[in-house]
N, C-alpha and C positions, 0 to 999 in steps of 0.2 A: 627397735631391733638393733641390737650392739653389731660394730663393725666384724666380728667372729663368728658371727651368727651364718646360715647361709641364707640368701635371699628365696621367695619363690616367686614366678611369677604363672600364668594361667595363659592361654591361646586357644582361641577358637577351631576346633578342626570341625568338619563334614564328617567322622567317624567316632563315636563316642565307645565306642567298643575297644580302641586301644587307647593303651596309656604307656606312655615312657617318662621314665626319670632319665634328665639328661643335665651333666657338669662341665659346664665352660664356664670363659671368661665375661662377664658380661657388657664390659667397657669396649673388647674386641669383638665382641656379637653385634655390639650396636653399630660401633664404625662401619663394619662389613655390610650390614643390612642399610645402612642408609647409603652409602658408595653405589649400591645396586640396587636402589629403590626404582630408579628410571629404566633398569632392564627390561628388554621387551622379553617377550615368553621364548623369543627364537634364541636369544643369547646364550639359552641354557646348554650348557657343556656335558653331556656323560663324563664319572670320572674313567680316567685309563687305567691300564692293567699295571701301571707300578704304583697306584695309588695305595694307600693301607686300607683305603674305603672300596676297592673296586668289586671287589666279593659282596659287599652290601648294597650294592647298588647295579650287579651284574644284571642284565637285560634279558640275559638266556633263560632257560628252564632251568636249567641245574643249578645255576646260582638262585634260582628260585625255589628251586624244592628243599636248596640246605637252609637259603633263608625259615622256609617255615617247617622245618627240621628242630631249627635250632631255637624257634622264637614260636611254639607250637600257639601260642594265643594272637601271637599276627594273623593266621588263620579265620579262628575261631574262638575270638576271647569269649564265648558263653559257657564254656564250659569250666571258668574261674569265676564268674559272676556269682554274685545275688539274685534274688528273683527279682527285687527291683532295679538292680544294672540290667538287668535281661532286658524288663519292659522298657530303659531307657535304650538299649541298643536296639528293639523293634521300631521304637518309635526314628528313631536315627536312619533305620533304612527307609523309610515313608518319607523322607526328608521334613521332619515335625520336631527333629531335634539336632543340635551338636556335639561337639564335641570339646573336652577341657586336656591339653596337656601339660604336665606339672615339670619345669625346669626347675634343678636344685643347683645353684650357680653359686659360686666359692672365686672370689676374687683373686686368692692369692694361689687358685690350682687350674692349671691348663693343661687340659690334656692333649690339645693338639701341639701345645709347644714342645712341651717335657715330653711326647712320645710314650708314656704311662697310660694311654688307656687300655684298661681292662676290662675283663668281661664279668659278669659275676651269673654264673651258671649256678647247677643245685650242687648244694652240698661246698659251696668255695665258702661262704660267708664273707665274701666281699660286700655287703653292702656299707654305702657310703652311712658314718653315722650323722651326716649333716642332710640325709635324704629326709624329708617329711611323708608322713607316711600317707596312703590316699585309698580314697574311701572305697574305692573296686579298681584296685591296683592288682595285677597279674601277682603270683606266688612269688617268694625271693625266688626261685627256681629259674626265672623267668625275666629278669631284669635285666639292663641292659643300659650302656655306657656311649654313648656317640658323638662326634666334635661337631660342635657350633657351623663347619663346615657344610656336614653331613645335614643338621637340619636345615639350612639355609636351601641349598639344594633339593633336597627334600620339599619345603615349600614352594619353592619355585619352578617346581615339573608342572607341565601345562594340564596332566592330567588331575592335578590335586588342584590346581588352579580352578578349575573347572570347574570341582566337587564346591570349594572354597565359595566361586560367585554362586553356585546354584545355591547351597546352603543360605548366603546372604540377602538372595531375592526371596527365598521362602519367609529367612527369619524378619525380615523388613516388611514384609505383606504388599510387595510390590514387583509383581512376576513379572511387570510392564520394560524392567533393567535388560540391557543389552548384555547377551552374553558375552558378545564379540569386543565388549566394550574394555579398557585398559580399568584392570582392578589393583589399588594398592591395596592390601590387608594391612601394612602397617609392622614398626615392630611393637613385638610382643601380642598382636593379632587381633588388632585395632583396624577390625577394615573399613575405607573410606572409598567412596568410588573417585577412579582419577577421572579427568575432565577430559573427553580429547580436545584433541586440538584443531579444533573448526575452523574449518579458514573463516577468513574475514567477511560481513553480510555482503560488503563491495563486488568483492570478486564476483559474489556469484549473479550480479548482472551481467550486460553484455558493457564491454567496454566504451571506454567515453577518452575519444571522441571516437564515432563509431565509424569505421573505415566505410558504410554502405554512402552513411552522410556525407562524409569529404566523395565521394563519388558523384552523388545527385549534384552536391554545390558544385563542383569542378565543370560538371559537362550545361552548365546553363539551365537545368529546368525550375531550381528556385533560386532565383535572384542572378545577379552579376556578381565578378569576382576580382579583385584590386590588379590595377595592372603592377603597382608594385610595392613590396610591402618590406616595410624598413625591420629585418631578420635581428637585426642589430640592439636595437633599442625599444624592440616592439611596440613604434608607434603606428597610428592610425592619423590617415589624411583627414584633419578638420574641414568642416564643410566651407571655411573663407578659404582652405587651398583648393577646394576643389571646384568652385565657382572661378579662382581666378584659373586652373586649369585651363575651364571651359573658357571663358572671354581671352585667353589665350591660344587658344584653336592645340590646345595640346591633345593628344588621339582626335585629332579632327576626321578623321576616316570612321569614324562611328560614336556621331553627338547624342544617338541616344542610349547609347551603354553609361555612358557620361550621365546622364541624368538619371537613369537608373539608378547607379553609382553614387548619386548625390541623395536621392529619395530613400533608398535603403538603409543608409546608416542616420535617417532622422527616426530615431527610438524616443517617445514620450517617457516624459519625468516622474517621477513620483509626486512632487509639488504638483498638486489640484488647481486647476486653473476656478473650478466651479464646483461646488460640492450642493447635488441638488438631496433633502431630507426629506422623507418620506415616513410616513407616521405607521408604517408596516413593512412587512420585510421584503426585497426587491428579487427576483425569482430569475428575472431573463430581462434583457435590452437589447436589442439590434439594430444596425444602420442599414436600411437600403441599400441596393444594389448598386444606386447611384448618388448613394450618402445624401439626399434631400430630406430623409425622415428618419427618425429614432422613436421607436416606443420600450417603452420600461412596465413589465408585470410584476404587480405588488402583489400580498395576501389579504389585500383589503376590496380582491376581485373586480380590480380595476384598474386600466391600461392605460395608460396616458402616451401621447401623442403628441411628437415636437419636430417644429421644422429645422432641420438644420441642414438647410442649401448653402450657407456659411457656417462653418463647423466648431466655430470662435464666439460667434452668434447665436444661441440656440433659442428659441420663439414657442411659449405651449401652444400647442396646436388645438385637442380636444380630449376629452376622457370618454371609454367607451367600459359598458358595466358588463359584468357575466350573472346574470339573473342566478338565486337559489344553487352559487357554487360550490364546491364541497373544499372544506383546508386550505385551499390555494387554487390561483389560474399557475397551474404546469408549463403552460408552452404556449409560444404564439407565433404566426409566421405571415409573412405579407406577401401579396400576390405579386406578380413581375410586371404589374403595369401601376403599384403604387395605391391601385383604386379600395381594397380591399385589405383587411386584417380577421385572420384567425386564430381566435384562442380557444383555449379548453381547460377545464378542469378536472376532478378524480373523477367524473363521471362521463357518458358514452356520448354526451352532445358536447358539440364544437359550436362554439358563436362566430358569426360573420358580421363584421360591423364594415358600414364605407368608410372613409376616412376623409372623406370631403365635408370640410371645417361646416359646412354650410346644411348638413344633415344632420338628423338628430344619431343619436349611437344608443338612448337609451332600449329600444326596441329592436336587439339584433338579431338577426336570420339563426335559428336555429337547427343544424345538421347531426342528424340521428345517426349514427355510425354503426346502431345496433340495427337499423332499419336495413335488411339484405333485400328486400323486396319480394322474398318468397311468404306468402301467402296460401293458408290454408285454415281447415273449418275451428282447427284448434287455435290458430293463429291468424284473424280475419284483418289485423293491421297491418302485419307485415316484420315484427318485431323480430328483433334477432335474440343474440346472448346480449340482454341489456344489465348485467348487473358487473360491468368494469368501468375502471377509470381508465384515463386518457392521459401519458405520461410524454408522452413527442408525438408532435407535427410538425409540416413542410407540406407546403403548396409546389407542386408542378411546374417545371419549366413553361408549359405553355399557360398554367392556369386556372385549369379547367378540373383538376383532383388533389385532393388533398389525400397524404398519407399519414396514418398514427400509427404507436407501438402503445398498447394497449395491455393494463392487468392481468388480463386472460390469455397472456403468452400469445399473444396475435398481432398479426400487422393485418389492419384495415388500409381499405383503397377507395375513398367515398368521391363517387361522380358528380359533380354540384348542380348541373343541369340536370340530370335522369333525377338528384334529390336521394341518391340511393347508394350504398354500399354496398359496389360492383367485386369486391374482392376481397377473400378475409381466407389469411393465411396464416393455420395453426402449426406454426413451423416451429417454437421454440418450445424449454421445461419448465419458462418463469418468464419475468414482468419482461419485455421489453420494452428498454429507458430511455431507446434513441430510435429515430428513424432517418431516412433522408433519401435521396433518388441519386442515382451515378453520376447524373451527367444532366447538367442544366437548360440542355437544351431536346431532352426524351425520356419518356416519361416509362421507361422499357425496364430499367436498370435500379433494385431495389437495395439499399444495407437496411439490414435491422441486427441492434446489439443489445443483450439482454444480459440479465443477471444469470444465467445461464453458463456465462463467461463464454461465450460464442457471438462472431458475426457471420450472420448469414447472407449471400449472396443474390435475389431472385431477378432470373429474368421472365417477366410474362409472356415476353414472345414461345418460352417452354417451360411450362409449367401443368404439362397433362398429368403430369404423375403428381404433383402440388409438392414436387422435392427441391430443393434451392441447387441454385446453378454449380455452389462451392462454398466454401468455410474459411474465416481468417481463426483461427488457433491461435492461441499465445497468452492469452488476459489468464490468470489464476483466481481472478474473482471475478464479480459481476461488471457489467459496463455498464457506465455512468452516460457519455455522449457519443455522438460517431458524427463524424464530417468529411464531406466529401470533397474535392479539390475543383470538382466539376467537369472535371476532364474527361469522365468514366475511367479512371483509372486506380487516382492515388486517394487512400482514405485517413483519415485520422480516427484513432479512439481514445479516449479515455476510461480508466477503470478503477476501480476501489482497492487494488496490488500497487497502490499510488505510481504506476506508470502510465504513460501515452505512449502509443506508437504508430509509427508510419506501418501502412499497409501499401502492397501492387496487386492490381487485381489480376494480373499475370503468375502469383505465386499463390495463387490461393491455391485451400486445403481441396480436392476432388471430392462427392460427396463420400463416396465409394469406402475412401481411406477413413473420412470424418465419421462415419458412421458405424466403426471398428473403434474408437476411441470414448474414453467416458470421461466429460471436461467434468465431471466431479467429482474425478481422482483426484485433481489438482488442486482442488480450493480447498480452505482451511473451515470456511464456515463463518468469517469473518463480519462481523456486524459493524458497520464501517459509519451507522449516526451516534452510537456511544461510546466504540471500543476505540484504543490508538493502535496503528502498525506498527510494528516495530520490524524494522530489516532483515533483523536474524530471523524472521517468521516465512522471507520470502523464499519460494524456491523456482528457480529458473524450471517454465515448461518444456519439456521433453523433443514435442510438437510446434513450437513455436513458428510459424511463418512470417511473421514479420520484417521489417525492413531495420529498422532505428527505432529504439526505444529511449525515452526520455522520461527523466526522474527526476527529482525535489520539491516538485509540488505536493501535495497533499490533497488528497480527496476522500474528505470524511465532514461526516454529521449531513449533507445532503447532495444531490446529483448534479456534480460541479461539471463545466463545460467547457472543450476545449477547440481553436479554431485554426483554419491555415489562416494566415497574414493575405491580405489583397494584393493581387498583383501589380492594381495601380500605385500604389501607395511602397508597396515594399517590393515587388517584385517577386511576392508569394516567397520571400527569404525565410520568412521566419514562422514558428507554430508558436502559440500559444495557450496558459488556460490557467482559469482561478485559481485557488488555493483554500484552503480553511483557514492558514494563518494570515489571511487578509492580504495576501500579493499577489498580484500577476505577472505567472513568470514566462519570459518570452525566450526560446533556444533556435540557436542554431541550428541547422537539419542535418550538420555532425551531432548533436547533443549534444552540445554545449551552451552553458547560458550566456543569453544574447545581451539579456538584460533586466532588471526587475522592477515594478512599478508598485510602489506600498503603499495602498489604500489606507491600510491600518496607522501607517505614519501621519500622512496628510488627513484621514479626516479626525484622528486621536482629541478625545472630549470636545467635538464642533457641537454641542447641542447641549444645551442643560438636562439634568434630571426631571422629570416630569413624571409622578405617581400615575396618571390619569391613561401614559401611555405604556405603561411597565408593567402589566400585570401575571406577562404569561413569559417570563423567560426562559431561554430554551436553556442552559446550561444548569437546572437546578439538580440536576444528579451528578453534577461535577463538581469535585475539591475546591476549587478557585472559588473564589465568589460569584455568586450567580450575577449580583450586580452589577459588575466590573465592565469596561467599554472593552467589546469583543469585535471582529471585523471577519468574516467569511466570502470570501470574493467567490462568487457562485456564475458568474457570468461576464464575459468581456464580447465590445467590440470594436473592430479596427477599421476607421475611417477608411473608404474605400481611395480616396481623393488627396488625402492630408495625412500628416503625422499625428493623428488626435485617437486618442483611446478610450471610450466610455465602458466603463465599470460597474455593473451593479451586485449592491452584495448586502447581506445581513450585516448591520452596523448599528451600532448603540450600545445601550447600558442593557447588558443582560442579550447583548443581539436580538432584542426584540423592536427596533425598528430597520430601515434600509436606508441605503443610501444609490445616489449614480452620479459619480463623480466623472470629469471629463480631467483628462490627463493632455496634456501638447509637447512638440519639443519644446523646448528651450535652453537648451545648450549647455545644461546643468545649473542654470542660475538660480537663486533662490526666489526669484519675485523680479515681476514685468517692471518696465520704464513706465508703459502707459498706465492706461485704465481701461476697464476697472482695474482692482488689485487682484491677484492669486490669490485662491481661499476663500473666494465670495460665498456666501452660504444663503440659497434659498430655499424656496418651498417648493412643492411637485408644478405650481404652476410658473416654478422662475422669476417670483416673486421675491423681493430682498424683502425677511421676515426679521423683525427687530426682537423676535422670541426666543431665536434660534444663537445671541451672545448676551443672552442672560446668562453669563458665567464668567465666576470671577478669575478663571483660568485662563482666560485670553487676553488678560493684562491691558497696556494702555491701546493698544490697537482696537480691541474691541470698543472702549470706550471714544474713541476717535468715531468708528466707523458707527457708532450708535447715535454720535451726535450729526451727524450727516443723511443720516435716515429722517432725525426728528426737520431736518431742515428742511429736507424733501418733502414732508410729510406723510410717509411710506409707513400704510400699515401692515400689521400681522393679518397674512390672510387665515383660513380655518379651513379644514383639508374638507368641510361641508359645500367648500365653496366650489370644488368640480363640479362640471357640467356633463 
């Protein structure tokens, strides 16, 4: 097209029934239209009555009735049509079609400059000769001349706006478009949807650090608080100032806040003192009440048992089996006097094994959970709903009950002397994945948290109506763990919204309220063993009663678990809980992190590849390589006594073996003075396995430490070798 030519170009309208030819400049159409691309719809200006345009644009009736006086096809362009412009303007009102407006743009003529525009009415023969003619173009009678202005404006009335998005959601076949939403059409009528402007996914948590947190830390109920803190250079009192503190008699008016003071800020390293390997994947590990025992459940439906009354020292104890278990032992909890251990798997019996080294464990007490005791001619054993699995239990303060959160959306209550499941409470919509009792020393005070995205409340002392006492509200997905502080007060949960939060059981939801609410408005639907979260997906609940919410961990691919910190040891300062990306991260009860212990770092290729143990890895529908050394910290616990952390978690090649690593202070350094050395690596029985640095990745250490085995004459034990 030669420079004399006139240009044309086409624009999408929502009315295909009119057409205008229109001459401006198209250098000063374009400036103006992009100047104003970020107008919101409110900017738009009526013009005023000294305008040349205000008669075209007048509001009233009577600038409307001369408008389509004068312009009788603005009306009713069918009556200049074809029969096939007709069916495309029927089709136009159905919103099935568009519209095309034809501008004849001439560089070197402006009509809003020069003040030359005219009209071309019938019978003038003004038409412009650079106009192109168009295929159901109104009569010359009927044309018309308007400034660049004029259409700019014209497109920008909120009501053509309107027309403009509705038309674009039809013509896109996606009605799902916000109408509300900011639409650019673009020049020349190119429309794109504009973006809004979302705030950031951060914001839409609760803020960090959480003013409830600086409140609980301030007033003494988790942990001690610095007497004085260098604002200046934000340092932190090391533990050799605060020992000579102490043998100083400095706050000598109160030696045991002093030692508090000194035990709370001993945080375990990430450097693994012991990395124990396990030839399946490691589900749960706990310490005692009074740190003397540790057991660790594998998928290989066996528990091993180790003394650790010295927590530096740890001793196998004995292996106890779960007969014909289904995928995995789920959950296992030990009695309050240390004599007993129960575990369970996907199915409705619980094993009871002793734990006294000097007993056999292969033939353990088995507890029917489906066994309600009611009996009848259809039912002459006594059976209950026997067709769930077994996801959480917790044994009773005093001992004598254990309680499970069960497949069948039920919390069992099984009495071990009657032999019989005295209580079974179908209070939830789905699995609950956590259970635990209020208060450690009464067995009155029930949480159950389920997928559901609800914690439920039950007191037995009332429970006529079988309705729960109250509701903690707040999780947008399902819950993974629940912990109680023991106090009957304060709880922890974990949930698959990758947050934890503090709960009071003084602020719970009344059922009353909770039972007007439907917690699955709020969830996405989230499949949290293959999908990733992402933040922008999260949205703050409505409802929310919780206290402190804390976030960075990860909880995905299985029911990660999280804990308060012991009071002996920490002073209950700090919460805790696994991670998928193989860390443990431990926060402050403002939410803040406290500090983080990487599994994934310290036990990074501790074990050769072995075909024989690789066969079933879990990440094979995932991009990465399935093979690759993966780490999911699916359980922690915190020595009740000492500053030692034991870990257990899917770790290996392909995450298809485990590990339980033991973490201690040690003041950040990389590796002990004594012996052993950090980084020992044994077998489930704490055996030094000369199999496990068959790899030529551990350089001359491992060849050091291989030749020190042969010297000993320490062999490979074989995991056949449980007892």
């Amino acid at each position: 097209m030669s420079s004399g030519e006139p240009s044309t170009r086409r624009s999408d309208s929502p009315d295909p029934s009119s057409h205008a030819t229109n001459i401006y400049d198209t250098a000063e159409a374009e400036s103006e239209w992009l100047d104003d691309e970020d107008d919101d719809d409110m900017d738009f200006q009526p013009t005023t009555d000294d305008s040349e345009d205000a008669e075209f644009f007048d509001p009233t009736e009577d600038a409307e009735a001369e408008v389509h006086g004068k312009f009788p096809f603005a009306h009713n362009s069918s009556l200049f049509l074809s029969e096939e412009a007709k069916m495309e303007a029927i089709d136009a009102d159905d919103g099935l079609s568009g519209v095309e407006i034809e501008f004849s743009m001439d560089d070197h003529d402006n009509a809003e400059e020069d003040g030359n525009e005219t009209e071309t009415g019938p019978g003038t023969g003004n038409v412009p000769s650079t106009a192109q003619p168009f295929t159901t173009r109104p009569p010359p009678t009927a044309r018309i001349q308007v400034t660049q202005s004029q259409i700019l404006r014209l497109i920008g009335n909120a009501g053509l706006r309107h027309l403009f998005t509705t038309h674009r959601r039809h013509a896109s076949g996606n009605p799902a478009i916000d109408e509300e939403d900011d639409v650019d059409d673009g020049y020349g009528g190119m429309s794109s949807r504009r973006t809004r402007r979302a705030t950031k996914a951060s914001a839409r948590y609760p803020p960090i650090p959480s003013e409830e947190g600086k409140r609980l830390m301030g007033n003494g109920t988790f942990g001690e608080n610095e007497y004085y803190e260098d604002k200046l250079r934000k340092r932190k009192d090391r533990l050799a100032t605060r020992l000579m503190y102490r043998e100083l008699g400095v706050h000598a008016d109160s030696p045991q806040r002093v030692n508090k003071l000194v035990s709370q800020g001993l945080i375990p390293s990430s450097n693994a003192d012991t990395i124990v390997h396990y030839n399946a994947r490691c589900y749960s590990g706990q310490f005692s009440d009074d740190g003397n025992f540790f057991f660790a459940c594998a998928q290989d439906f066996k528990v091993r048992m180790y003394d650790t009354s010295n927590p530096y020292d740890w001793k196998y104890y004995k292996t106890a089996l779960y007969p014909s278990g289904q995928w995995t032992i789920t959950d296992a909890s030990l009695s309050p006097d240390n004599k007993f251990l129960a575990y369970s798997s996907i199915r409705s019996i619980v094993c009871l094994a002793p734990t006294d080294p000097t007993l056999s464990a292969d033939a353990p007490t088995l507890l029917d959970f489906s066994d309600t005791g009611y009996r009848s001619r259809r039912n002459p054993f006594g059976g209950g709903h026997s067709h769930f699995g077994i996801w959480s239990i917790r044994f009773s303060g005093d001992g004598r009950e254990v309680v499970a959160g069960t497949s069948d959306s039920s919390v069992y209550v099984y009495d071990i002397e009657a032999k019989k499941s005295i209580l079974r409470i179908a209070g939830h919509t789905d699995d609950v994945n956590a259970v635990c009792f209020g208060d450690n020393t009464s067995p009155h005070i029930l949480y159950s948290g389920s997928d559901d995205t609800l914690i439920k409340v039950w007191d037995r002392r009332s429970m006529g109506d079988s309705r729960e006492a109250g509701v903690f509200m707040g999780h947008t997905e399902g819950l993974t763990y629940v912990d109680s502080k023991g106090d009957g007060r304060y709880v922890l949960s974990n949930g698959k919204d990758q947050t934890m939060k503090l709960w009071d059981l003084r602020k719970m939801m009344s059922t009353e309220k909770a039972s007007k609410q439907n917690p699955a408005r709020y969830s996405t639907g989230f499949d949290y063993r293959f999908m990733a979260f992402s933040e922008g997906d999260y949205e703050p609940h409505p409802h929310d009663c919780s206290l402190v919410t804390f976030r960075g961990h990860r909880v995905l691919k299985t029911l990660i678990r999280c804990h308060f910190s012991p009071p002996g040891s920490t002073g209950s300062r700090y919460v805790y809980s696994g991670s998928e990306d193989g860390i443990v991260y431990i926060y402050n009860m403002n939410a803040t992190l406290a500090g983080k212990i990487d599994v994934n770092k310290a036990t990074h290729h501790s074990r050769p590849k072995d075909p024989n143990y690789y066969t079933a890895q879990y990440e094979m529908r995932s991009n990465r390589d399935p093979n690759a050394w993966k780490t999911c910290v699916r359980d922690a616990s915190w020595h009740p006594n000492a500053p030692v952390v034991a870990a257990t978690s899917w770790n290996g090649w392909g995450m298809s073996t485990g590990t339980c690593t033991i973490h201690s202070w040690n003041d950040g350094a990389d590796d002990d003075e004594g012996e052993p050395k950090m980084g020992i690596r044994v077998n489930q029985r704490l055996e030094e396995d000369e199999s496990l640095y068959d790899n030529t990745r551990t350089g001359r250490r491992t060849s050091q430490f291989r030749s020190r085995l042969r010297g000993r004459g320490v062999r490979a034990a074989d995991d056949d070798d449980d007892e």
